[in-house]
Steps between C-alpha positions, in 0.01 A plus 500: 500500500738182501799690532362721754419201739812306448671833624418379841666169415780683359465357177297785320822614267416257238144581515539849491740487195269257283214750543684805377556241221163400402363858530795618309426260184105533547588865291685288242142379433279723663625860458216625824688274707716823579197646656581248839899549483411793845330279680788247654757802502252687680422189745851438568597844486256614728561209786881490449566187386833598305630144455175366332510845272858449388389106383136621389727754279756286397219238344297823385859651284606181379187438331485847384811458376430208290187643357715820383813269394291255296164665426439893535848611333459304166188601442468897727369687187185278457461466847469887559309567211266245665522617815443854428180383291305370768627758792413756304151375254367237748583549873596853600220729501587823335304716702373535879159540350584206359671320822178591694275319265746184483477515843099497543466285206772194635388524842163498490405420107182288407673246307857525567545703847706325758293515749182380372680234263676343803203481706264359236793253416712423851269645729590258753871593493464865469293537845754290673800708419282821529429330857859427558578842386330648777544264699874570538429873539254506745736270746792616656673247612767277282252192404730301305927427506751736328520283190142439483436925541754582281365260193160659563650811426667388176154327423268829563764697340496266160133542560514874501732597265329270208139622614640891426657394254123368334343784592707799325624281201281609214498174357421230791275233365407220742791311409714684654342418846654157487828696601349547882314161505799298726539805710085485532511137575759456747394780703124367483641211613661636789166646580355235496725284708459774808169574414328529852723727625512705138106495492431578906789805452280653247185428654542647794659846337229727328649688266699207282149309582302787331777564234488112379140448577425813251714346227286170506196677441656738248621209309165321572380857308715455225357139414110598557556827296383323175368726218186613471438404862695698772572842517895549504520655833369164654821362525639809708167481716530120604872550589419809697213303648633169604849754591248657775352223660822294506650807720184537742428087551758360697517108351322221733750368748402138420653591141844571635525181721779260389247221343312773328807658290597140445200437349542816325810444355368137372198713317762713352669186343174413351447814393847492320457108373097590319658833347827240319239350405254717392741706260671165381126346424394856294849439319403168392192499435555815266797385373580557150771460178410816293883584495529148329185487314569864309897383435409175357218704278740733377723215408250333241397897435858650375778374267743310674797741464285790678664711703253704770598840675385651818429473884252164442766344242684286722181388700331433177797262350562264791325219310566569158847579315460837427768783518368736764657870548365670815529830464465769763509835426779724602666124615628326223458495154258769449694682189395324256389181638319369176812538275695186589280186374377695163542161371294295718074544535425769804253501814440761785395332791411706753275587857203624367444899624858511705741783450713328249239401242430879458869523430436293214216719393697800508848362322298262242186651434430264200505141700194633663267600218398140418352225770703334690540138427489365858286663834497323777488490881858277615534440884236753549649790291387649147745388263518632098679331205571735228709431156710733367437578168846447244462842390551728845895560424 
C-alpha cells in the first residue's frame, strides 16, 4: 500500500522493493506465505505498472535467493520429505468427493466453518468488508485514487486467495484464519471510514440488500440452532426470511440521512469495543494452566532421565526436563521410533482418540493392554500418558 502511494510522489521504488522482500522471507518462516506471491504480480501486472514490478521483483528474488543460498539447499531432502507430508496427508484432498465435503464442512462447519466462526468471533468486521464488497460492485464510478484502488485490489485479493485457500485445504483449523486477519482489518477499516456512502450504496440496491440481510439471519440461525431445541432447517428459514423482507422494504429515509449513518457507524464501534471485550473477559475469566499443571505433575511422576514420545511430548515437557520425541507418522521417525533411548525410562504422550494414537495401537499393541498412567484434559484436549514397558523390543 506504501509503495503504491509514494508512486505518485515518485518515490515508490524503495517501497515496492522492500515488500517483495518481506513477502519473500515470510516463506522462510511461513511456507503458506507462497499462497499471496499472485496477488502484487497480478496488481501490477494487470494495471501496468512495470517499474514498480521490476523493484517489487527484484526485493521478491533477492530474498528468494537468500532463503535458497542459506536455508533450502543445505537442508532440500528434509524439506521435501516435509513438504510432501503435509501436501499430500494433511491439506490436499484426495478425492472430489472429498474436495466437496472440505468445501461444505470449512465454509459453513458448526465449530470450525469460516463463515460462522468469523461471524460469531469478528462479526463486526466481517459485515463491513461484506458491505464494502458490494459496495464497490454495485457503484460504477471510480470512488477512491489509483493507489488507493489498486491496494484494495491487492487487499481483497490477499483476502480471497487465503479464504480458498481455507476452504479446500483438508486440514484448516481456526488458526489458520489469522493469515486473512490484516487483510480483514484494514479493509473493515476502510469501510468504516466511508461508511455512509458504503451503507446508503447498499441500502438503496435490493439484491446485495437481500443477499447480506439473508446472511445475518442465517448466521443469527446458526447461533439459535442449539441442540435439542431448533430444527436444523431453521437457520436456512430465518436467512430466507429476513433475505425476503430486506428485498420488498425499502429502508426508512430518515435512516440514510447523514446524522443517522453517523450515528450508525458510532453503534458499530460499540458494537466492535463490547465484543473485544466480551471474548477477552470469557478468556480470563476461564483462564487456565492445565498445560503447566500436567508438565509439572509428570515431573514429580517420572524418573528424571525420562524421555516421552509422541504428538503431546513437547507440549507436555515445557516445564519439566524431560526428553520429548514427537513423532508423526509417515513424518519423522516412525521406523522404529522406540529403539533409540532403550536405556532411558519410556512415555507415550499423546491426543487422546486422534489419528496418531491409533497408530500406536496398531505398531505397539502391548503399551496399550495396561492403564495408562496419566488421563487428562490439557488446554481443552484429552491427553494420555502411557509407559512403555522394557520388554516391547
Amino acid at each position: 500500500m506504501e509503495g503504491l502511494l509514494a508512486a505518485e510522489r515518485g518515490r515508490g521504488g524503495v517501497w515496492m522493493g522492500l515488500s517483495g522482500l518481506v513477502l519473500g522471507a515470510v516463506y522462510g518462516v511461513r511456507g503458506l506465505g507462497a499462497l499471496v506471491w499472485g496477488v502484487p504480480l497480478g496488481v501490477l501486472g494487470w494495471t501496468r505498472r512495470w517499474r514498480l514490478l521490476g523493484w517489487w521483483s527484484g526485493g521478491f528474488l533477492a530474498s528468494l535467493l537468500f532463503y535458497l543460498l542459506w536455508w533450502y539447499l543445505p537442508h532440500a531432502k528434509q524439506i521435501q520429505h516435509m513438504n510432501r507430508y503435509y501436501l499430500n496427508h494433511q491439506l490436499l484432498p484426495h478425492s472430489l468427493w472429498a474436495l466437496r465435503e472440505n468445501i461444505l464442512v470449512n465454509l459453513f462447519g458448526h465449530h470450525r466453518g469460516i463463515a460462522p466462526y468469523l461471524f460469531l468471533h469478528l462479526p463486526v468486521e466481517t459485515l463491513l468488508v461484506l458491505l464494502l464488497s458490494a459496495a464497490l460492485l454495485i457503484k460504477k464510478e471510480r470512488w477512491f485514487q489509483a493507489p488507493q484502488t489498486d491496494g484494495l485490489a491487492f487487499l481483497f485479493g490477499w483476502l480471497t486467495v487465503f479464504v480458498l485457500f481455507c476452504i479446500i485445504s483438508s486440514y484448516a483449523p481456526s488458526r489458520y484464519y489469522v493469515l486473512f486477519y490484516p487483510a480483514l482489518a484494514v479493509l473493515a477499516a476502510v469501510a468504516l471510514q466511508r461508511f455512509p456512502l458504503v451503507f446508503r450504496t447498499v441500502a438503496t440496491h435490493r439484491p446485495s440488500r437481500s443477499l447480506l440481510t439473508g446472511y445475518v439471519g442465517f448466521q443469527i440461525g446458526r447461533l439459535l440452532n442449539l441442540p435439542g431445541r431448533f430444527e436444523d432447517g431453521i437457520p436456512f428459514l430465518l436467512g430466507l426470511c429476513c433475505g425476503g423482507l430486506a428485498f420488498l422494504l425499502m429502508p426508512p429515509p430518515k435512516l440514510l440521512t447523514q446524522p443517522s449513518l453517523n450515528m450508525l457507524r458510532a453503534l458499530c464501534i460499540g458494537v466492535w469495543i463490547f465484543f473485544q471485550i466480551a471474548w477477552t473477559t470469557d478468556w480470563l475469566t476461564h483462564l487456565s494452566y492445565t498445560q503447566k499443571q500436567t508438565s509439572l505433575q509428570l515431573a514429580s511422576m517420572l524418573p528424571k532421565n525420562s524421555v516421552l514420545f509422541g504428538d503431546a511430548a513437547p507440549g507436555l515437557c515445557l516445564f519439566n526436563r524431560f526428553v520429548n520425541v514427537p513423532v508423526l507418522p509417515g513424518l519423522c521417525n516412525d521406523r522404529d521410533p522406540l529403539a533409540h533411548y532403550r536405556s532411558h525410562p519410556r512415555y507415550l504422550a499423546l491426543l487422546d482418540g486422534r489419528r496418531n494414537l491409533q497408530w500406536w495401537r496398531r505398531r505397539y499393541p502391548t503399551i496399550f493392554q495396561q492403564k495408562p498412567l496419566l488421563h487428562c484434559k490439557v488446554v481443552g484436549f484429552g491427553v494420555v500418558v502411557y509407559a512403555v514397558p522394557t520388554s516391547i523390543e
